[in-house]
LOSE-505638 format. One record per residue (C-alpha): x, y, z. Coordinates in steps of 0.02 Angstrom, whole numbers, padded with zeros to 5 digits, always signed. Layout:
XYZ;...
//
This chain:
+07926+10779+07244;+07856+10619+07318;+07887+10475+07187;+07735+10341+07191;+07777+10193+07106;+07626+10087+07069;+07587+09912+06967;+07411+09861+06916;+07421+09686+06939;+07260+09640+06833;+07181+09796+06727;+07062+09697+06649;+06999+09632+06806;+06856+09747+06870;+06887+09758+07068;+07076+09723+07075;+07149+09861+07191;+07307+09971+07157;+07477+09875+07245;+07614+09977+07307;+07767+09923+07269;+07886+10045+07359;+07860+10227+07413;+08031+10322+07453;+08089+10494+07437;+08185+10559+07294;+08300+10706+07220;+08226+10668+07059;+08117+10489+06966;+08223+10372+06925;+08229+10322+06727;+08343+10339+06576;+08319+10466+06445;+08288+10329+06277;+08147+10250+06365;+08111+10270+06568;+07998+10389+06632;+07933+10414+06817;+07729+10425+06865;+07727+10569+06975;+07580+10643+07054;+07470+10501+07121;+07332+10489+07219;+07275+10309+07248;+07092+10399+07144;+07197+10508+06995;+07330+10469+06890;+07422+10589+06772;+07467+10538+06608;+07616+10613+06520;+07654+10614+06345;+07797+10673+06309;+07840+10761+06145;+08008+10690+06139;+08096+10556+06032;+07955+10428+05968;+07854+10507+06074;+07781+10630+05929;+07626+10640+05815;+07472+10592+05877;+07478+10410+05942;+07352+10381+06078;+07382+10404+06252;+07447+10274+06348;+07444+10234+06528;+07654+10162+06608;+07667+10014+06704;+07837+10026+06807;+07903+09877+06841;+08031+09882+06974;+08196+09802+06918;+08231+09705+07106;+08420+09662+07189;+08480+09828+07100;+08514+09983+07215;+08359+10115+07216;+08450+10244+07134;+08492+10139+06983;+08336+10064+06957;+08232+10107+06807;+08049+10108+06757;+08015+10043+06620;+07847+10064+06498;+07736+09946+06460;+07614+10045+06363;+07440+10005+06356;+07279+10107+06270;+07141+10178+06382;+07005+10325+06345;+07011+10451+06478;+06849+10590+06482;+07007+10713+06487;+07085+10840+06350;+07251+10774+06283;+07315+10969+06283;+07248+11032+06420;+07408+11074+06546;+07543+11201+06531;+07742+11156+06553;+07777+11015+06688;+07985+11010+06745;+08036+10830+06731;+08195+10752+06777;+08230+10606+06667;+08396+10469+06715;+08464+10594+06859;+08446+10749+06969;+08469+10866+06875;+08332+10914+06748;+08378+10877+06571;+08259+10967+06454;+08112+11055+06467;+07965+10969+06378;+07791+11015+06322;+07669+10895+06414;+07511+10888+06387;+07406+10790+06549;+07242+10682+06557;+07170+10651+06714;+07069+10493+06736;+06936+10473+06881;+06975+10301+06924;+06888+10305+07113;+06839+10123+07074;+06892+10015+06928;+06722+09914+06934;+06591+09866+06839;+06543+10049+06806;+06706+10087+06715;+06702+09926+06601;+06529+09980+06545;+06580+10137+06498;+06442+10212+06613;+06485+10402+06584;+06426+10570+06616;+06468+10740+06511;+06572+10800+06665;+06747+10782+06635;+06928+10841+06748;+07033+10972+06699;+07205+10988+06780;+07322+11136+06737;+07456+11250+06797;+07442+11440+06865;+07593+11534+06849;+07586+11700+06912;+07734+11816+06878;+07850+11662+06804;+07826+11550+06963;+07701+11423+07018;+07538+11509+07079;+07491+11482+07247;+07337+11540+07334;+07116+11549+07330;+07074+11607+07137;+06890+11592+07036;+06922+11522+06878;+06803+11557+06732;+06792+11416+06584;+06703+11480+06404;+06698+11335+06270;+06710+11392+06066;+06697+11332+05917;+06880+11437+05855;+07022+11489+05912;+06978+11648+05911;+06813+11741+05905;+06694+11603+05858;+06544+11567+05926;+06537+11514+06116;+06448+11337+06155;+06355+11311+06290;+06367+11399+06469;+06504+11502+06559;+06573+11378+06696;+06650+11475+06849;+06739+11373+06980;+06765+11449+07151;+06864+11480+07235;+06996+11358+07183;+07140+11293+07289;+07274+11318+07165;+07442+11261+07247;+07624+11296+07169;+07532+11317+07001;+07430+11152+07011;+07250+11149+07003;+07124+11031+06961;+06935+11074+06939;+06761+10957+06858;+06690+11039+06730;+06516+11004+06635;+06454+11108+06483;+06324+10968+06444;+06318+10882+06259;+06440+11004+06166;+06540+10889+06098;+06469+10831+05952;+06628+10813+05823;+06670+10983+05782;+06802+11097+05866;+06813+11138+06003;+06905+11281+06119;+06924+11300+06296;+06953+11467+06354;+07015+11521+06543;+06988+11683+06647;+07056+11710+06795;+07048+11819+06966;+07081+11809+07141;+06955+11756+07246;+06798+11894+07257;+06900+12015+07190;+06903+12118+07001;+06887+12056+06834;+06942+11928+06762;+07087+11907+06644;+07060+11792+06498;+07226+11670+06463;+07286+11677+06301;+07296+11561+06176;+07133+11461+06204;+07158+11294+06231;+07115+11141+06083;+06984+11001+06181;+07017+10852+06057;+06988+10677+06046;+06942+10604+06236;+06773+10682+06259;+06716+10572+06120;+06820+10423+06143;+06692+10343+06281;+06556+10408+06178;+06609+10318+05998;+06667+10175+06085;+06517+10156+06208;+06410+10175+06034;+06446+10024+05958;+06378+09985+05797;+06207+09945+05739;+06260+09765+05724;+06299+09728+05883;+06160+09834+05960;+06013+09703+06042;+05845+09772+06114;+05708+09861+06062;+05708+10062+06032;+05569+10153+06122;+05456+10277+06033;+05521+10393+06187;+05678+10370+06119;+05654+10395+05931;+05665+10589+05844;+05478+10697+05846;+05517+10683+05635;+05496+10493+05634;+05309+10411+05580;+05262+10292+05698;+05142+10154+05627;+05030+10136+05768;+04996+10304+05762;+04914+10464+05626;+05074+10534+05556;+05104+10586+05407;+05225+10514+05278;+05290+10663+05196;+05425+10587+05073;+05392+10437+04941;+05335+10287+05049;+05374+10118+04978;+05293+09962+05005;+05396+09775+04941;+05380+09606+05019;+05428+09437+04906;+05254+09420+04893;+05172+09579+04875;+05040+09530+04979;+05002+09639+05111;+04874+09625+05260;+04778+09759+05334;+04628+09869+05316;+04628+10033+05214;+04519+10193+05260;+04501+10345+05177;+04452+10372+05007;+04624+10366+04884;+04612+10544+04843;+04791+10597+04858;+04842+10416+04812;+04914+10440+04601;+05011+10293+04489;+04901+10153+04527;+04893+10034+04387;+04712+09992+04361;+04774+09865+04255;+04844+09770+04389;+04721+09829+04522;+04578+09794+04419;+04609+09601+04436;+04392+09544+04399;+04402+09672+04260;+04265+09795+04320;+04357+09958+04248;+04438+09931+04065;+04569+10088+04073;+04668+10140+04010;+04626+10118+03808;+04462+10126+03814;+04414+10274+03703;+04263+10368+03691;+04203+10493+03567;+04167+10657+03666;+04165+10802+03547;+04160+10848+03332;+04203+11024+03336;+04204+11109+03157;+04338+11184+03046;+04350+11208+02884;+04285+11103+02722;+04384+10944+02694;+04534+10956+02843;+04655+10838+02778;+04774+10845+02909;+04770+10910+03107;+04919+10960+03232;+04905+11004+03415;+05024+11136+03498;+05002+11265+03607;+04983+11406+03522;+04925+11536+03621;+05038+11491+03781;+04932+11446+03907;+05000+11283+03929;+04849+11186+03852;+04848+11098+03672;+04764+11180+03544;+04720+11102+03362;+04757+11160+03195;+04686+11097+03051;+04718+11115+02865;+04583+11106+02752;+04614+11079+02568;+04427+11128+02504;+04415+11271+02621;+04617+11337+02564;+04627+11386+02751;+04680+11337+02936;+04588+11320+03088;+04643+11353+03226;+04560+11290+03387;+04591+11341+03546;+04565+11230+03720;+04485+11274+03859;+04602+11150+03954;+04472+11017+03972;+04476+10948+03791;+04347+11069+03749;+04387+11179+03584;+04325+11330+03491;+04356+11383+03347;+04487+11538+03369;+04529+11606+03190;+04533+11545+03025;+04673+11575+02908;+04678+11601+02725;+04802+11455+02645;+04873+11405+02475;+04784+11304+02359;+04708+11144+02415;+04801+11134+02582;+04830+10955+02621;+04972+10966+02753;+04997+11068+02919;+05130+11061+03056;+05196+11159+03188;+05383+11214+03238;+05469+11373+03312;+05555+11438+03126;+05624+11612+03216;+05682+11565+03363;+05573+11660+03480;+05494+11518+03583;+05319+11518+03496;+05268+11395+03415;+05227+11440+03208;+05132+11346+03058;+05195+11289+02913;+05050+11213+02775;+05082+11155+02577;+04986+11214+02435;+04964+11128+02271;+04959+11233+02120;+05097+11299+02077;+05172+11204+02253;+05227+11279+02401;+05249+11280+02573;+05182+11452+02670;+05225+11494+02847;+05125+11573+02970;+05235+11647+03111;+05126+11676+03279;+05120+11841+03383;+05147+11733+03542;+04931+11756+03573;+04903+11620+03447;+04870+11753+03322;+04966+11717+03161;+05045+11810+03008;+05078+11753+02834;+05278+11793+02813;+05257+11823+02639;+05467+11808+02618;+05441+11637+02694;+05340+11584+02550;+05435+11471+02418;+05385+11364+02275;+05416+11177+02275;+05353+11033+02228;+05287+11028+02046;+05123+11088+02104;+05102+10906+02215;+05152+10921+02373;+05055+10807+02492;+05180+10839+02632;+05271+10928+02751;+05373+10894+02914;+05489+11002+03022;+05663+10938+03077;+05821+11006+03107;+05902+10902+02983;+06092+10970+02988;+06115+10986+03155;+06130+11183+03182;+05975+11162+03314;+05852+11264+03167;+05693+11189+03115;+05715+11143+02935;+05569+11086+02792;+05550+10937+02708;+05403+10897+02592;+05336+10764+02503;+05283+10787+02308;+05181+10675+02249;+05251+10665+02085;+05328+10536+01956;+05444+10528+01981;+05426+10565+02165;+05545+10685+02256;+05571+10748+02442;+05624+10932+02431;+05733+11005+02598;+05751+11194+02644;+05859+11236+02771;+05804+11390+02907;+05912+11537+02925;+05896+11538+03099;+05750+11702+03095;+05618+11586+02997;+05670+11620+02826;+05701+11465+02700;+05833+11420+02559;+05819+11259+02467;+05936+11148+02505;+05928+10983+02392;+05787+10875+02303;+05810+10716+02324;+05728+10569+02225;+05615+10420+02291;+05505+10317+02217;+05358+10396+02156;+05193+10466+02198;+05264+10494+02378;+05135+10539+02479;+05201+10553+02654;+05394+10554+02737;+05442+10561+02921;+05617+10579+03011;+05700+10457+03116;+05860+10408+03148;+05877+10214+03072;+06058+10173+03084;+06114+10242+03232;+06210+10363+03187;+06126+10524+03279;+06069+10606+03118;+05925+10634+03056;+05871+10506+02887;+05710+10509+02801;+05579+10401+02729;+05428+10423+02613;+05287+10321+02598;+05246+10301+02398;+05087+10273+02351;+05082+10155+02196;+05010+09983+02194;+05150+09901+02208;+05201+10009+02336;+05373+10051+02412;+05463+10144+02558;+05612+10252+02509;+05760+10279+02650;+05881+10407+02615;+06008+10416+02738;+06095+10575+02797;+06281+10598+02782;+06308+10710+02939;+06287+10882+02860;+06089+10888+02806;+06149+10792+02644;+06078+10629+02597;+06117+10473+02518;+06028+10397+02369;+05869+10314+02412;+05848+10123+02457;+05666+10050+02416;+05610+09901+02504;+05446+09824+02480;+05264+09872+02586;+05093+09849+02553;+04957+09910+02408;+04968+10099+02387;+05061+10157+02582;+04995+10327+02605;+05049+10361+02764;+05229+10309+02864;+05280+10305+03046;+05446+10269+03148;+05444+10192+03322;+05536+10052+03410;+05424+09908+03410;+05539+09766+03471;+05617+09863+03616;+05797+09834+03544;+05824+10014+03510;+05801+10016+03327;+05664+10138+03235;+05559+10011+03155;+05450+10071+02999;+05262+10062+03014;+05146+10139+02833;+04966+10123+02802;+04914+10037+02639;+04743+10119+02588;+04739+09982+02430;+04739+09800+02545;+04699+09858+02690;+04836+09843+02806;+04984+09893+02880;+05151+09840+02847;+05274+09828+02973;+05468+09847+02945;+05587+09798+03081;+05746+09876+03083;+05888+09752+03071;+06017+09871+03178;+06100+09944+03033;+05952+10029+02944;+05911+09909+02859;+05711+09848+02831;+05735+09659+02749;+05538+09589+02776;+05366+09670+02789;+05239+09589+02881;+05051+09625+02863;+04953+09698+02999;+04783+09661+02961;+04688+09854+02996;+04509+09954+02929;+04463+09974+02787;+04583+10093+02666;+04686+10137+02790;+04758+10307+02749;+04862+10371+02904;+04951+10269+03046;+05020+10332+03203;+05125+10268+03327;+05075+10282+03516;+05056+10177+03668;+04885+10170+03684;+04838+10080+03821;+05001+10134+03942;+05069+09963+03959;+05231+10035+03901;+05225+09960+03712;+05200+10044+03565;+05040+10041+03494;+04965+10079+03305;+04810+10171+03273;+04769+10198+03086;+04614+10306+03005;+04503+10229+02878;+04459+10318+02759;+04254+10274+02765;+04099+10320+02780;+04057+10307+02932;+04224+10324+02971;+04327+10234+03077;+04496+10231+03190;+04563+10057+03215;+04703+10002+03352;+04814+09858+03358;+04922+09834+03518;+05091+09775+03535;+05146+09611+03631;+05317+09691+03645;+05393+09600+03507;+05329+09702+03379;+05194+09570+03351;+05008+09666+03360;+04827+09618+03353;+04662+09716+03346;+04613+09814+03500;+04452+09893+03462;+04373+10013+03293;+04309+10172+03362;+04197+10274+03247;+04227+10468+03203;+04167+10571+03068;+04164+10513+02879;+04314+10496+02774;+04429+10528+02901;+04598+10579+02828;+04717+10582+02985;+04752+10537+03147;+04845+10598+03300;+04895+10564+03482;+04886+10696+03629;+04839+10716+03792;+04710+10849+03760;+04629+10866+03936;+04782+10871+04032;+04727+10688+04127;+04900+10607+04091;+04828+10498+03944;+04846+10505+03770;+04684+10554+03680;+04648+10561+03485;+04590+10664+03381;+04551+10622+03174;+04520+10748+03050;+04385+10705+02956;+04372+10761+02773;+04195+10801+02714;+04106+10946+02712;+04061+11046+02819;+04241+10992+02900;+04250+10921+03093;+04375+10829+03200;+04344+10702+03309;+04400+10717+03469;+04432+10550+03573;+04460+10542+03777;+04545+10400+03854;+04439+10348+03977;+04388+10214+04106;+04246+10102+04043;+04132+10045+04180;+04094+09844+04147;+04010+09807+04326;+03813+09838+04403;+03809+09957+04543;+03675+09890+04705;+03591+09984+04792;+03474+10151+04751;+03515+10315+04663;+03478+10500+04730;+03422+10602+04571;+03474+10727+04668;+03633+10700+04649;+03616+10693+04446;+03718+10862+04419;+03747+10845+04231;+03731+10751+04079;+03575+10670+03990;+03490+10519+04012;+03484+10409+03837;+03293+10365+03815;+03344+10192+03832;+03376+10229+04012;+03181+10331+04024;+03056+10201+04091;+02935+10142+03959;+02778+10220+04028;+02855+10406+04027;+02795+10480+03854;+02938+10555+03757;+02919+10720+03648;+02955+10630+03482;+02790+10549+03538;+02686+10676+03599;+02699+10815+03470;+02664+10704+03321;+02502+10660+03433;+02443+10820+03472;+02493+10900+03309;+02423+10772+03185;+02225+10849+03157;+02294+11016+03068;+02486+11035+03132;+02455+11173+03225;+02386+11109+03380;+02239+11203+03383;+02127+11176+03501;+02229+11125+03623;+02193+11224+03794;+02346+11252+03934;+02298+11111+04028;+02341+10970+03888;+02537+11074+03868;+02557+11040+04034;+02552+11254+04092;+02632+11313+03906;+02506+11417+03798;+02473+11355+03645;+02509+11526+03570;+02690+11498+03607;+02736+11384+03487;+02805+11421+03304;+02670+11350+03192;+02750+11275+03022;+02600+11313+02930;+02629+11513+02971;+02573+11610+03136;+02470+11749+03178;+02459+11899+03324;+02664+11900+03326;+02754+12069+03394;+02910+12100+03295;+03069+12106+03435;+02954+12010+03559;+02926+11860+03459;+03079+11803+03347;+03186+11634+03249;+03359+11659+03342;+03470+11649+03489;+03472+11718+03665;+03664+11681+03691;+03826+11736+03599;+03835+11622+03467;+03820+11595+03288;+03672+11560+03217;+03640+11462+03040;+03501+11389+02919;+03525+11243+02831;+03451+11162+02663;+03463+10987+02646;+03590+10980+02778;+03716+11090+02716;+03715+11282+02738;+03658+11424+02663;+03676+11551+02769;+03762+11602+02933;+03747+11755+03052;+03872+11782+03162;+03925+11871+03321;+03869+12038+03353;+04039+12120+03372;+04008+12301+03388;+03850+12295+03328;+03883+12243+03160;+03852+12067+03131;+03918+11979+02988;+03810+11893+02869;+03884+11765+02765;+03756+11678+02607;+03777+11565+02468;+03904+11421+02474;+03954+11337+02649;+04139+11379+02584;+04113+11576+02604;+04187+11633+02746;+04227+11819+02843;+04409+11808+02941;+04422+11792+03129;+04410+11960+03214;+04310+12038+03062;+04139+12121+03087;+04017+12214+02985;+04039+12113+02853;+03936+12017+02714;+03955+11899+02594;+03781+11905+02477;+03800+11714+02405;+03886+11627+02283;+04036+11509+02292;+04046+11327+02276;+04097+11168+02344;+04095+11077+02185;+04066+11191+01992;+04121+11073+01870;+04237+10986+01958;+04324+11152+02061;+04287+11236+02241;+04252+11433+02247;+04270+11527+02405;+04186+11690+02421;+04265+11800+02572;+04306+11957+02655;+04435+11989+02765;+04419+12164+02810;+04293+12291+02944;+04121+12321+02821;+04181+12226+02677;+04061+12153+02540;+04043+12031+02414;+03906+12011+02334;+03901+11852+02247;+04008+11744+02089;+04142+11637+02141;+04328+11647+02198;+04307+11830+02258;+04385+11932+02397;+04364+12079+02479;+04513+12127+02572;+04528+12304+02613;+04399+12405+02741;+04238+12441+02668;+04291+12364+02506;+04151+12303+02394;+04178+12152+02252;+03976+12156+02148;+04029+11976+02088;+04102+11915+01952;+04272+11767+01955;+04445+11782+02041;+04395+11969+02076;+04516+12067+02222;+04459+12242+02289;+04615+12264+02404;+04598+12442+02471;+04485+12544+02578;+04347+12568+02471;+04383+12499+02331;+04275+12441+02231;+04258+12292+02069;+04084+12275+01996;+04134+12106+01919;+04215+12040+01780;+04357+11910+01803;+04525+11905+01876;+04512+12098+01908;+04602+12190+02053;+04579+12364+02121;+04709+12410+02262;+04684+12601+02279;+04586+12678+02395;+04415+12726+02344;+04450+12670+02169;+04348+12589+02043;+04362+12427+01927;+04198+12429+01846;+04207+12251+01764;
//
């Protein structure tokens, strides 16, 4: 073997050329075992590295690159080489050769080692290298033995790249080199399988043949490429910190937006500057553009949203709702209302059309005077159910639903309670076993909160009574001293009036009440954070001054000071909401007037509030609540209004328009809507003037020919004064559409025909209290009832196919074809049954006779 001893003189200079020292032959390299070796194998264009795995020459330490220094005056034989290590990336495998034979310190060869050999192309050490100007080609050197000696000869060798050691999945092409001079086992080929090396593993496999001849046989085990194919590359990366010049679009990934051009931004794009100023100009027209603040947009105050409320819809319930709920009762993801009215003893349920719209769904007998509804899932089964009071004796009844929105009176479910007062009742699970439990308010002296705990499938035990101060008339649940349990607090409504706190002791149990001070008569209380320091505050309505009395929180659960909120007129119910989405919480309270009236004072954060706006709603409105009713993202309200006939007052939150709009108007485009009359130019006649005109000489408008009616024969019209030449079926007082149809006397009804279900309509006289249940048809009710006989309200009503009942007061007619003739507090229960009057009579068997 030909020894080449060689010294760079300068490395890091870029065009120093390689010096030869001394070039002799030699039995074997001179060097000492500890720390000499010998670079063999030159070429004044490759060098072969050798690490040896050998004394500290083990682990992983990076390859290093000898510089002999020749130890001069010394005979050749006993000079040594010594190492001067030095790091360099080579585009080579560390492990890429098979056994070399060295001789280490003499002759005679020592050990045999494992090498593993890196071949650098150094054909220049110029400018080219020091840039780190690179290719994916790299050299692979190895060693051919064939039959235990050094291979010799012309062979093709074939080079397969995995991801494994074995099996795996091959990367990139199938590389075959030939033929190959391959000479005493030595052989060194260029090989390029493109960008494969991107981090993972990867596995160089070898076939070989000889050349042009048979298969070839694949080398076993395949070969580990690690580290150098991605030393140039990391190191010629850099990092983005020390990278200068501009990226080319060319350059940049197909996935990347460019600004200058019409890509779309498919993830959350966010704008920020110090300013927030930006330059530019926007087209399009905003329509997939969502979250903008008006508030902040709306800088000359054109649009007032959100908090601007508009009245939009009354729909009618039942006599004298009290109170109104909205859940979703029939599960089709859209808010539905439920109303209990006290004159009526029922419920009425409402069902949306998903645009705020309602109609009324069913109506649902009650207890006495119903004054309270809510809504909770009592058994468990993920619908939600109804739970109202009645006074007289009291109770608390609940209606479990069928999952359509249909609901059932669960008779067990109905418990007494109250002293024949209760005013109130809210769901909670107050004992943490994740059960809706019952609380309700009696408004008594003195005053008491009763609590019944669920049983998990809707039924209810009571739990504990619990005093407060008296004639309480409302109580809510909310957590005052931050402890995680459930307290509660009633509103009592005396002159000097008082809210009771009775905190809970972990277990549903609760601690005798504190009283601190409020306003005249609180009939209604609220909880909310109003100071943003995580504390439930204490808001109540005072229906004797006038106000509203708010109670901050002192961070124990304590309420030290009430401060007057100046509000309508007797306000009778407060609710806590932020109405105008500025992130505060806002009050809204309902007066209890007529006209009635919803006030709103907003919060400056601090819990400090003046008076937003007074909306009106229907008379003597007894309740108010918060809901986003047409699925728009803002809260709406809705106030149930307690007169008769009953309505609720339905309330969108929406923009108000404050500016003038140039230019001209297509009536075209009008689609829907009406025009007020104070929009209708002057000149254009109106009907309310017209008709009085033409009908004044005998209120008929006789006389008048087709011309003056504009094309409409006078014939057509439905003289007051009585008509003549009319065909029975052709010419009739009704509807064309599927609706109800009734007649009113001085504004209140007297009697209502209803849908013709089957052909059987139902015809319901007398009182505007009667009523025939949801679903029913063929039935009648002759007259009778009363919204006010000496003081009392008398329902007349039939809840079954073809029932009847004639007339008195307080009768019902519950079985199929079942017939009441009059009479008081009469029952005919069972198909055909019958009671011809009397009082307080019943007949449950069918076909049977009470006669009075």
């Amino acid at each position: 073997m030909l020894g080449l001893h060689l010294k760079l003189s300068q490395l890091a200079c870029q065009r120093r050329a390689w010096v030869h020292h001394a070039i002799h032959p030699c039995h074997g390299c001179p060097g000492c075992e500890a720390c000499s070796i010998t670079l063999c194998i030159l070429t004044p264009n490759v060098v072969a590295i050798i690490r040896l795995h050998h004394f500290w020459f083990v682990g992983r330490e990076p390859p290093i690159l000898a510089t002999p220094v020749l130890r001069h005056g010394e005979p050749t034989a006993n000079r040594t080489m010594k190492l001067k290590p030095f790091p360099i990336f080579v585009a080579a495998s560390w492990q890429s050769a098979a056994f070399l034979n060295l001789r280490v310190g003499g002759a005679q060869p020592r050990r045999r080692y494992a090498a593993t050999v890196a071949l650098a192309l150094l054909s220049t050490l110029n400018s080219q290298l020091a840039t780190f100007a690179q290719s994916t080609a790299f050299t692979y050197q190895g060693r051919l033995y064939e039959s235990g000696s050094g291979a010799s000869g012309i062979y093709d060798l074939r080079f397969t790249i995995y991801d494994a050691l074995s099996s795996g999945t091959q990367q990139g092409a199938v590389l075959t080199n030939s033929p190959t001079a391959v000479s005493n086992g030595l052989f060194t080929v260029t090989l390029d399988f493109g960008n494969q090396f991107s981090g993972a593993d990867r596995w160089l496999e070898i076939g070989v043949r000889t050349n042009g001849g048979g298969a070839f046989t694949t080398l076993t085990p395949r070969q580990q490429l690690t580290s150098t194919p991605y030393a140039v590359r990391a190191l010629n990366a850099g990092s983005a910190a020390s990278y200068t010049g501009a990226i080319t679009d060319g350059q940049l990934s197909a996935n990347i937006a460019r600004l200058n051009g019409s890509n779309v931004f498919s993830g959350v794009v966010q704008f920020n500057n110090t300013t927030n100023n930006f330059a530019g100009t926007f087209t399009g027209n905003g329509s997939g553009v969502t979250n903008v603040l008006m508030t902040e947009l709306n800088a000359p105050g054109i649009l007032s949203w959100p908090g601007n409320y508009s009245l939009v819809s009354s729909p009618d319930v039942g006599n004298v709702p009290r109170s109104v709920v909205a859940a979703d009762v029939n599960s089709d993801g859209k808010l539905d209302l439920i109303s209990a009215n006290s004159a009526a003893n029922t419920l009425s349920v409402l069902t949306n059309n998903g645009s705020g719209v309602f109609g009324l769904a069913a109506t649902y007998i009650a207890g006495n005077n119903t004054r309270s509804v809510t809504s909770a899932d009592v058994n468990g089964d993920g619908k939600p159910d109804l739970i109202c009071t009645s006074q007289g004796p009291g109770a608390l009844i609940v209606l479990t639903n069928n999952g359509s929105g249909t609901f059932v009176a669960a008779s067990t479910n109905t418990f007494v309670g109250g002293g024949g007062n209760v005013q109130m009742v809210v769901a909670a699970d107050i004992n943490g076993d994740g059960k809706p439990d019952l609380i309700s308010a009696n408004g008594n002296s003195p005053g008491t909160l009763f609590v019944f705990t669920n049983n998990g499938s809707g039924g209810f035990v009571a739990a504990s009574t619990n005093s407060v101060g008296n004639n309480p008339f409302a109580v809510a649940v909310a957590d005052v001293n931050g402890d995680t349990f459930p307290d509660l607090i009633s509103a009592n409504n005396i002159a000097s009036g008082t809210l009771s706190v009775l905190l809970n002791n972990g277990s549903g149990g609760f601690l005798l009440a504190i009283n601190y001070s409020a306003g005249n008569g609180p009939r209604s209380v609220a909880a909310a954070d109003l100071n943003g320091d995580g504390y439930q505050d204490l808001i109540c309505a005072n229906n004797g001054d006038g106000t509203l009395s708010v109670l901050l929180n002192n961070g124990a659960g304590a309420f030290p000071l009430a401060t007057p909120v100046i509000a309508g007129s007797v306000p009778v119910w407060v609710t806590a909401v932020d109405l105008n989405g500025d992130g505060k919480t806002d009050l809204i309270c309902a007066n209890n007037t007529t006209p009635g009236t919803l006030t709103a004072v907003t919060n400056n954060g601090s819990g400090v509030f003046s008076t937003a706006f007074t909306k009106s709603v229907g008379n003597s409105p007894f309740a108010v609540i918060a809901a986003d009713v047409n699925a728009d993202g803002r809260v709406d309200l809705v106030s149930a209004n307690g007169v008769t006939p009953g309505t609720l007052s339905v309330l969108f939150n929406l923009p108000s328009f404050n500016g003038v709009f140039a230019g001209t108007l297509d009536a075209n485009a009008i689609a829907t809507g009406t025009i007020a009359d104070a929009r209708i130019d002057p000149t254009i006649a109106r009907d309310s003037e017209i008709l009085p005109t033409v009908l004044a000489s005998d209120g008929v408008g006789s006389g008048l020919d087709a011309d003056v009616l504009d094309g409409l024969d006078a014939s057509a019209f439905w003289k007051t004064a009585g008509n003549s030449g009319t065909t029975a079926g052709t010419h009739f007082l009704g509807t064309t559409d599927n609706q109800a149809l009734e007649f009113k006397v001085n504004g209140v009804r007297a009697l209502r025909l209803e849908l013709n279900t089957n052909g059987a309509p139902n015809v319901i006289g007398g009182s505007p209290l009667n009523f025939v249940a949801a679903g029913v048809f063929g039935a009648t009710v002759g007259g009778g009832g009363a919204t006010n006989y000496l003081g009392s309200a008398y329902t007349n009503r039939v809840t079954r196919e073809f029932g009847t009942v004639g007339g008195g007061r307080g009768n019902t007619s519950s079985g199929i074809e079942a017939t009441v003739g009059g009479g008081r507090a009469n029952t005919s229960s069972d198909a055909s049954a019958t009671v011809g009057g009397g009082y307080g009579n019943t007949c449950s068997g069918t076909e049977a006779t009470v006669g009075g």
